[in-house]
C-alpha positions in Angstrom: -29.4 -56.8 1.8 -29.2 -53.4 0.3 -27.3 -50.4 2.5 -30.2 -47.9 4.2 -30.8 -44.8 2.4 -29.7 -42.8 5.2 -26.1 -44.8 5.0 -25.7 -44.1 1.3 -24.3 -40.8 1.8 -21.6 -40.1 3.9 -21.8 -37.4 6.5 -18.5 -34.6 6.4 -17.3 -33.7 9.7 -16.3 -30.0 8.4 -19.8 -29.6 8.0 -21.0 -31.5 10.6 -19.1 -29.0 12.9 -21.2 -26.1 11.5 -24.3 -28.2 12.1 -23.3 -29.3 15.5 -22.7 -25.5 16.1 -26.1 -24.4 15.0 -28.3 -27.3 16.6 -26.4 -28.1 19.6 -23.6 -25.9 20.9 -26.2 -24.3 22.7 -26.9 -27.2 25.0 -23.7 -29.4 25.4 -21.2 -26.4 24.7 -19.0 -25.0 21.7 -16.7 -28.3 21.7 -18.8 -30.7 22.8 -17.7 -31.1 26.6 -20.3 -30.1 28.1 -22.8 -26.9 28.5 -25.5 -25.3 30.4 -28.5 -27.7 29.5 -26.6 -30.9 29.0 -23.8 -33.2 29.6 -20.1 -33.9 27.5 -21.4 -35.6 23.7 -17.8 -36.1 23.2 -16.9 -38.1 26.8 -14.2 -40.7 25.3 -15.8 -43.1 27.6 -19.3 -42.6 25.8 -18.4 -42.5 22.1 -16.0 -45.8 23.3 -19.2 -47.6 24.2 -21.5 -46.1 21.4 -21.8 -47.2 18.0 -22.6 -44.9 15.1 -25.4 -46.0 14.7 -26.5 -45.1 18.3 -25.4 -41.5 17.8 -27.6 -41.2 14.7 -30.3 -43.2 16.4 -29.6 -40.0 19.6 -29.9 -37.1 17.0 -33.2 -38.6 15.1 -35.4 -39.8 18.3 -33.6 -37.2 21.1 -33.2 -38.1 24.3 -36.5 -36.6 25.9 -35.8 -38.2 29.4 -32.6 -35.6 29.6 -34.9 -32.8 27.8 -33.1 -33.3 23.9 -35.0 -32.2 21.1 -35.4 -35.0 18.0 -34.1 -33.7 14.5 -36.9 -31.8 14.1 -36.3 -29.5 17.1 -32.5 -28.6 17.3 -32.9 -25.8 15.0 -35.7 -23.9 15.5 -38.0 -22.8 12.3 -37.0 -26.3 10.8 -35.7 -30.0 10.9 -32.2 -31.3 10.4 -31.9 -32.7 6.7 -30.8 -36.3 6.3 -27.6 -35.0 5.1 -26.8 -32.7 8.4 -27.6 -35.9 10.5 -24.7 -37.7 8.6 -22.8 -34.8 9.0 -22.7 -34.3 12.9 -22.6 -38.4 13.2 -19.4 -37.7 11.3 -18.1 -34.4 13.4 -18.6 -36.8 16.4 -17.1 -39.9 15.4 -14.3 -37.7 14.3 -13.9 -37.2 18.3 -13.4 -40.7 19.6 -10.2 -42.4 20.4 -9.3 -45.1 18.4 -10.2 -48.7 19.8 -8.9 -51.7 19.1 -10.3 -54.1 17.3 -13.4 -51.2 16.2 -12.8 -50.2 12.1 -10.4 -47.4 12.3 -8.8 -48.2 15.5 -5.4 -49.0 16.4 
């Protein structure tokens, strides 16, 4: 079984801060916790119960029962790159409290 293209690369949380900035401080605040058009993305409880995966899967498909644009619409005039996806997956993950037993927990 070969890794996914999309896994091959890394995402950078430094830039995956700049991304989350530009594509979606606007609806769930500047630091994640929660804005005028949406809920906390960085809720300990949610990124406890959510895999990586599932927060990729979020920014690609959106969430159009709560109103979220897919990767195509968070930055209007053009679609997140496969690279920027990585990066905010990598921003948020870089927000959850380490859980035991879960790679990188205590």
């Amino acid at each position: 079984m070969s890794i996914p293209p999309y896994a091959a690369k890394l995402g950078d949380p430094e830039r995956g801060s700049a991304v989350y900035a530009a594509a979606c401080a606007s609806c769930h605040g500047a630091d994640g916790g929660g804005g005028p058009k949406a809920r906390s993305i960085v809720d300990p409880s949610y990124l406890a119960l959510v895999s990586d995966q599932h927060l990729r899967t979020t920014v690609i498909a959106g969430r159009s029962d709560f109103g979220m644009p897919d990767w195509r619409g968070q930055i209007a005039g053009r679609a997140l790159a496969p690279q920027e996806i990585s990066d905010v997956v990598a921003w948020l993950v870089t927000k959850r409290a380490p859980v035991p037993g879960r790679p990188g927990g205590a």
